[in-house]
N, C-alpha and C positions, 0 to 999 in steps of 0.2 A: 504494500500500500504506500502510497506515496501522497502526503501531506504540502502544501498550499508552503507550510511553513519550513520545509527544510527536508532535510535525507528520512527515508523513509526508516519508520522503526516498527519493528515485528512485535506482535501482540506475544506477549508470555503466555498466553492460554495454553492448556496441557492438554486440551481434551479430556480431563479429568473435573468434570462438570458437576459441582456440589456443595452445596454450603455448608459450612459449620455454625450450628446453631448458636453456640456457644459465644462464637467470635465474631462471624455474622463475615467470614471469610470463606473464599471458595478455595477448595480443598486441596486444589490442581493447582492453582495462579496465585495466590494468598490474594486477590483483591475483592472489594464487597461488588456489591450486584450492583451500585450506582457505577463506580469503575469499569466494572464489565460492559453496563449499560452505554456508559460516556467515551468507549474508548478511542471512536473513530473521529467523533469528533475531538477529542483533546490536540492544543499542538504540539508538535513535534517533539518543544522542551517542556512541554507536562508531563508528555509521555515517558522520557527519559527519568525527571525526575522521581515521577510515580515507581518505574522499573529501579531504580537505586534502592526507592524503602521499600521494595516485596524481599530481598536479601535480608533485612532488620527484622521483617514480621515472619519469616520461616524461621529465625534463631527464635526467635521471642514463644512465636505458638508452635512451630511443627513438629512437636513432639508427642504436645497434648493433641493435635489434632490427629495426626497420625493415628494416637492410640486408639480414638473415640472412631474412626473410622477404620480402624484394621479389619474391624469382622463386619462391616458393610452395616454398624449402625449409625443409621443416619439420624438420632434425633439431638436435643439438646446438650447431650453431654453429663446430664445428672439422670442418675440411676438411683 
């Protein structure tokens, strides 16, 4: 895809399509649904910037997310 505003930059999506209820983060991309939502239109330097902090939110959550979705359950995380 190539943006209005500069070099073009590749969607992180995973094909890994799911939210974590918990975080209210997709499971695949670490970004929320408005993110997902917004992505094509953001530009160029949102996009990047956005791409820098999904590195931050995979140390911070992907572990607990991970665990809450290992065995394909998808609900809020409290049991």
């Amino acid at each position: 895809m190539i943006n209005s505003g500069g070099d073009p930059v590749a969607s992180p999506c995973t094909s890994v399509c799911a939210i974590d209820h918990a975080t209210g983060l997709c499971v695949g991309c670490y970004r929320t649904l408005a993110e997902i939502a917004g992505w094509t239109a953001l530009p160029t330097e949102q996009k990047r910037t956005l791409l820098e902090s999904l590195a931050a939110r995979r140390s911070q959550f992907g572990a607990a997310i991970a665990a809450r979705h290992a065995t394909g359950n998808e609900c809020d995380g409290e049991r």
